[in-house]
N, C-alpha and C positions, 0 to 999 in steps of 0.2 A: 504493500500500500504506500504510495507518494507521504509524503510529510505532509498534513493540512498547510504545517506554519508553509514551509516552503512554495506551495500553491497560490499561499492568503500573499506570500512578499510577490509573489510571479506572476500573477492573474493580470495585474494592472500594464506591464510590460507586455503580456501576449497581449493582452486587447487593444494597446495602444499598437505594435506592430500589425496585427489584422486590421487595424482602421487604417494607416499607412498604405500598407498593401493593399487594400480596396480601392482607395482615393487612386493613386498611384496607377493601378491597373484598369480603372475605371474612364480613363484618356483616350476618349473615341478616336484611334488613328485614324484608321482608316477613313473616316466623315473629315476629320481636319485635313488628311492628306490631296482628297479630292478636291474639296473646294479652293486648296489653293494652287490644285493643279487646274484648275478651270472647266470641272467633269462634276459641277453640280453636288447633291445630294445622292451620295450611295445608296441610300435607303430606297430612291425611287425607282429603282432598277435590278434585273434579277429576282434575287431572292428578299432582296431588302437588306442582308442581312452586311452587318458592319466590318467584314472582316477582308482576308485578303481575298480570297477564293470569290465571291462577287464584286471584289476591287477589279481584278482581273477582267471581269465581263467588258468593262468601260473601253478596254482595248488598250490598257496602257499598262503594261508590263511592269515598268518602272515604277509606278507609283502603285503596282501591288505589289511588288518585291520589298520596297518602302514599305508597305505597310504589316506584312509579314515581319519585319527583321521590329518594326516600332510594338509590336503587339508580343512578339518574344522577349525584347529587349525590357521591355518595363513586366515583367515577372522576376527577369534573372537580376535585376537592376533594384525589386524589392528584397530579396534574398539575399544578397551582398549586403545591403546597407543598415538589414535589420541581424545580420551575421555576426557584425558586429558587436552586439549584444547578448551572445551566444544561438544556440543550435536550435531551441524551441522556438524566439523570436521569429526566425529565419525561415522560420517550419511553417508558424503562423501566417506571417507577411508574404510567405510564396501564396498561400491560401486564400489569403486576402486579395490579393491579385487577381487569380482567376475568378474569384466572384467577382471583383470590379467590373473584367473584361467580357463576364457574361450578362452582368445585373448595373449597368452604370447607372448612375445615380442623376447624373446630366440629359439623359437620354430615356427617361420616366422607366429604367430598369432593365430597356429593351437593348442587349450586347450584343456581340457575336458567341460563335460556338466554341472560341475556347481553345481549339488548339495550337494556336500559336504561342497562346499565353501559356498552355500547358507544358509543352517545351520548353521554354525560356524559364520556368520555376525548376523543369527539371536540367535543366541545365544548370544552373543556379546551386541546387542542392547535391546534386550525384551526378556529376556529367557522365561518366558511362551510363549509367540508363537513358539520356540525352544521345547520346554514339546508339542505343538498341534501338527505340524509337527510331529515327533516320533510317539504319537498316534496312528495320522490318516495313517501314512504309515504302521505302524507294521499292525494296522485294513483292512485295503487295499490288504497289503501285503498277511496278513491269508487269507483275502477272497478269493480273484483273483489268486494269485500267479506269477504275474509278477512284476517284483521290477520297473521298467520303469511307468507302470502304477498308483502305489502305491506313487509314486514323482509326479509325475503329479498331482494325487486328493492332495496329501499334498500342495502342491505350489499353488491349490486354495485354500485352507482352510485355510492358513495361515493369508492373509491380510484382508479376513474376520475377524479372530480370532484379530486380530492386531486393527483394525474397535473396537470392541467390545469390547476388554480391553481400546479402549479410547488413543492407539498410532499412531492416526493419522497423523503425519507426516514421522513414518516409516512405517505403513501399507500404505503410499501412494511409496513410495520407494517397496515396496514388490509387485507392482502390476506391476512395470517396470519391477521389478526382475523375476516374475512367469513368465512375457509375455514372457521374454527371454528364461529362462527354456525350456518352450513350441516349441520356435523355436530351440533350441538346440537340443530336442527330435523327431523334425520331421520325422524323420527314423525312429525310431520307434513308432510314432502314427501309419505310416504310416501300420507297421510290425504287430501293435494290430488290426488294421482294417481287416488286410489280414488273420490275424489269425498266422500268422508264427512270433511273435514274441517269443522269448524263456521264459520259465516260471524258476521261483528260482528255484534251483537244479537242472535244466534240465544240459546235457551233450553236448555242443557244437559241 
């Protein structure tokens, strides 16, 4: 059993690093990246959804690869700075993060699905499970040819992989995190079931 005292001095540090990490990850890139590329509101296009994967649709490569590296980089970027502060801060504020990125607070809670942020927190905390992830998606990715799907087997393999490198307490954090994923992608399990999800380079 933890120490209560230890908990009752440490509660007030987790919760300040999860509120950090929220705010922090809660920085709609992908909406600020477009409109000052002169490509509108993300949201009215595609899927709506705020991330890179319908940054992409607008035809501008660059500024979803932008938005990709800005949506990773502000997880791995809460995780360092709250690291500092020891391992559970860090644990927390990764956490915090990908709620931001899925739940902003700017944007009435409506995010993107996560995994970019997802990455960037694990990168952040265990970069080999960051090195599995990439793998298993790119392997995914060539197989299958759908990038939706290719996130999905990644975000199992991960807290496996996490399990088995012996970082058990953030492969147990990756298993809340995947579940999420998973509910975030519901549309599209949905979309791979039915057969009409779009495959990489397909034309919308």
């Amino acid at each position: 059993m933890p120490d209560p005292i230890s908990w009752q001095f440490a509660l007030p540090y987790l919760l300040a690093a999860l509120a950090f990490g929220y705010l922090l990850g809660s920085i709609p890139s992908g909406l600020i990246l477009t409109r000052l590329a002169g490509l509108g509101d993300v949201r009215s296009i595609g899927s709506g959804n705020i991330g890179a994967t319908n940054v992409l649709r607008t035809g501008n490569k660059s500024v979803a690869a932008a938005t990709l590296f800005a949506d990773a980089f502000k997880g791995t970027l809460a995780v360092l700075l709250a690291a500092n502060y020891g391992p559970d801060p860090a644990i927390a504020a990764g956490f915090g993060a990908f709620l931001g990125h899925l739940f902003p607070i700017w944007l009435k809670f409506k995010g993107g699905k996560g995994v970019a942020t997802y990455l960037g927190v694990l990168l952040g905390l265990a970069w080999k499970g960051a090195v599995v992830f990439a793998l298993v998606w790119l392997a995914a990715a060539a197989l299958f040819r759908y990038s939706s799907l290719a996130a999905l087997i990644a975000a199992i393999a991960v807290p496996v992989s996490l399990y088995l490198l012996g970082h058990v307490q953030i492969a147990e954090l990756f298993v809340v995190m995947s579940a999420i994923v998973f509910v975030k992608h519901r549309a599209n399990i949905s979309r791979l079931l039915s057969g009409s999800e779009s495959k990489i380079g397909a034309k919308d």
